[in-house]
C-alpha positions in Angstrom: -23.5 -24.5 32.1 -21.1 -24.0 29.2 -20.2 -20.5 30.1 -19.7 -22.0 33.8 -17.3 -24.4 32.6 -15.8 -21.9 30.2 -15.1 -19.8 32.8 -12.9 -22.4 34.7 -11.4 -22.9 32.0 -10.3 -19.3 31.9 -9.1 -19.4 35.5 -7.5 -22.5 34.9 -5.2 -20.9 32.6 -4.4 -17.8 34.7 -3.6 -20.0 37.0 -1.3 -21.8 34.9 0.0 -18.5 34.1 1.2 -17.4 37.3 2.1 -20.8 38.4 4.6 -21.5 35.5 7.3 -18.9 36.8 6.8 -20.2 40.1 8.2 -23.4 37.9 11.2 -21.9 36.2 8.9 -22.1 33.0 8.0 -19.2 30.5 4.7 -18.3 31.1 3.6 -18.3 27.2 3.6 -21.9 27.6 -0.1 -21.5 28.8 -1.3 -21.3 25.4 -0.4 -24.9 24.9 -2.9 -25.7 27.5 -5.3 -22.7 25.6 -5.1 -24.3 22.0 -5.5 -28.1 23.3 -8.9 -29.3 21.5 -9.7 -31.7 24.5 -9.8 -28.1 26.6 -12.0 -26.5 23.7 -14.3 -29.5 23.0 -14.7 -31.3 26.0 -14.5 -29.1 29.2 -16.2 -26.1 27.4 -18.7 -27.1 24.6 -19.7 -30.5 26.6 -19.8 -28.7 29.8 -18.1 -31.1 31.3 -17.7 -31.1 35.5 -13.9 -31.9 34.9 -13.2 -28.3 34.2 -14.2 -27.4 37.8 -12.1 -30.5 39.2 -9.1 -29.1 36.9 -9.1 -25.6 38.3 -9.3 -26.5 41.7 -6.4 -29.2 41.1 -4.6 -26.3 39.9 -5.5 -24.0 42.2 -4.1 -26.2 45.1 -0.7 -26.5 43.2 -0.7 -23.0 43.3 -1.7 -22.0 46.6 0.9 -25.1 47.7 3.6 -23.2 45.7 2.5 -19.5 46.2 1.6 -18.9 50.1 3.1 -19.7 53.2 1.9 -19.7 57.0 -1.6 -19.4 57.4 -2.4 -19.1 53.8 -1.6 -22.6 53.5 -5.1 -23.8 54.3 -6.6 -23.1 50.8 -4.1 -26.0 49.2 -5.9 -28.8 50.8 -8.9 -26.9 50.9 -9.0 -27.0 47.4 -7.6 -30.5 46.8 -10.4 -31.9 49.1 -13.1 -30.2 46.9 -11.5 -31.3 43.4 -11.8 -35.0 45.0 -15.5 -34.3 45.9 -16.1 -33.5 42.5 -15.3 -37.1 41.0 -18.3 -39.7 42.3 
């Protein structure tokens, strides 16, 4: 489970990395999100489920931001299943 949740983790930030220009941002500032202990500690060593809800959070930003027209669907999509995740 804590190479599961590691591996959100890791598509959480390359996420984050394509979604920052999208933002005006420099993309560097992922490692902020990289180097924060609650990332480290809690989403990967405790295998915690939040790092699943995270990346699809995420992921619907992005897809909101990125596609347009009938890619549109995996926004909501996404967002319905980060909300399923919480009981």
């Amino acid at each position: 489970m804590q190479i599961v949740m590691t591996g959100f983790d890791i598509g959480t930030a390359v996420l984050l990395y394509r979604l920052l220009p999208l933002a005006g941002l420099p993309a560097r500032r992922v490692m902020l999100y990289l180097w924060s202990p609650l990332v480290i500690v809690e989403l990967a060593h405790g295998a915690h489920i939040d790092g699943f809800m995270v990346f699809l959070v995420v992921l619907s930003l992005w897809a909101s931001l990125r596609f347009e027209g009938r890619g549109r669907l995996l926004s909501p999509v996404a967002l319905a299943l980060a909300t399923l995740t919480r009981p």
